[in-house]
C-alpha positions as CSV (number, residue, x, y, z in Angstrom):
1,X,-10.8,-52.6,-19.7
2,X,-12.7,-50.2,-21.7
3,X,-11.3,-47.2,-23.9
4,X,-12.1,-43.9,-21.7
5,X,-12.6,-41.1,-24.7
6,X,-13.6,-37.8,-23.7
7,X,-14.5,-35.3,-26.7
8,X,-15.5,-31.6,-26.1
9,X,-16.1,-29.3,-29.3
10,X,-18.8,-27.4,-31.5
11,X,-21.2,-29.1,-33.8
12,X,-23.4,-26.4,-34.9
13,X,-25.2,-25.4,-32.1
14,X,-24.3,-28.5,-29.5
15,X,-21.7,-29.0,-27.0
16,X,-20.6,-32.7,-27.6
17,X,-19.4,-34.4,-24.7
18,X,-18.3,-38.0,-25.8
19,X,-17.8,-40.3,-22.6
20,X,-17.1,-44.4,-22.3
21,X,-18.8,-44.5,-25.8
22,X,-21.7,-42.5,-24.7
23,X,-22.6,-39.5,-26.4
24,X,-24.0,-36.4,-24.8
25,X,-25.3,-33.4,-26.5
26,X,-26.0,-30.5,-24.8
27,X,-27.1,-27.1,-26.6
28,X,-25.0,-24.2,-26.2
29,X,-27.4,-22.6,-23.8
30,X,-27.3,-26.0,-22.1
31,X,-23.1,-25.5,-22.1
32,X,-23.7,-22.0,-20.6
33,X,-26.3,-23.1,-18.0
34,X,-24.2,-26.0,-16.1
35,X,-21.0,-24.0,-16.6
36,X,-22.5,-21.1,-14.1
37,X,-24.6,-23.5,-12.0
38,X,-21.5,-25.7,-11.7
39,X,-20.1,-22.5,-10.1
40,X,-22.4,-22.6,-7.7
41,X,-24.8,-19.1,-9.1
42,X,-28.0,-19.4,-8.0
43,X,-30.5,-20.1,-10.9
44,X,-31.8,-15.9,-10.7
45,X,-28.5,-14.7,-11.7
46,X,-28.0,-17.4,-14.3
47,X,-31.1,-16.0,-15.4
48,X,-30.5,-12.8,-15.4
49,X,-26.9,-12.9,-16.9
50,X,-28.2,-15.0,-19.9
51,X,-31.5,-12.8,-20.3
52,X,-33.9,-15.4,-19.6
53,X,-36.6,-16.4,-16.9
54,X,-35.9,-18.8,-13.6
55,X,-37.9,-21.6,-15.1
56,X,-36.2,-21.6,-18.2
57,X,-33.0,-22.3,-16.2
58,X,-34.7,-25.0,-14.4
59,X,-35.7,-26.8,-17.4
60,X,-32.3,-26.2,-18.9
61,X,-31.3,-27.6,-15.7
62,X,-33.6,-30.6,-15.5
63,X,-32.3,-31.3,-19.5
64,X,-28.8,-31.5,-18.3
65,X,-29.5,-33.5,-15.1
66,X,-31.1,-36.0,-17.6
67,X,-28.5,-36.0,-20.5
68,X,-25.2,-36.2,-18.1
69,X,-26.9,-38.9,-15.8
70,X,-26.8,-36.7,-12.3
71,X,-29.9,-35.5,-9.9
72,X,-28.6,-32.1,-9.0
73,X,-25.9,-29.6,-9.5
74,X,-23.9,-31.5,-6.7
75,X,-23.4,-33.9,-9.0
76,X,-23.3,-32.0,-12.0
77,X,-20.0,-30.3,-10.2
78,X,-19.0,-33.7,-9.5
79,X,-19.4,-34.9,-13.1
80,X,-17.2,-32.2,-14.5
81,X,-14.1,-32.2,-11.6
82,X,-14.3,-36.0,-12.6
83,X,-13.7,-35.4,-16.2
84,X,-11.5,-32.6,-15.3
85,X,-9.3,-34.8,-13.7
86,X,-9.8,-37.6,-15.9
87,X,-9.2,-35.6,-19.6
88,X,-7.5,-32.7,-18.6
89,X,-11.0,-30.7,-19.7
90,X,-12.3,-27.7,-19.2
């Protein structure tokens, strides 16, 4: 059986999450984007709480999607209950 690690913190300006070995880095803008959209907000209040434009929070999105290895935010929720679960994270 493989070691299962899980490592959230700051490294400048990246999230790193540290999963199976695997190493995701997401930016902080990134960390703020899937949190909301996680939550279900629809991306026009993501945009407008973080002062930025719809398709910057669909290529935020579309960054995340690639990096944690989901196709949507259905899975993106998934992904962090999962790790919730698994790690005890937040």
């Amino acid at each position: 059986m493989h070691a299962q690690t899980l490592h959230l913190g700051m490294s400048g300006n990246h999230a790193e999450i540290e999963e199976v070995g695997v190493s995701l880095q997401l930016t902080e803008r990134e960390r703020q984007v899937a949190l909301l959209a996680s939550q279900g907000i629809p991306n026009k209040v993501i945009a407008r709480e973080l002062g930025i434009t719809d398709g910057t929070v669909k290529a935020h999105l579309n960054s995340i999607f690639t990096k944690t290895g989901v196709s949507n935010r259905t899975g993106l929720v998934l992904r962090r209950e999962n790790l919730k679960k698994r790690f005890g994270a937040t």
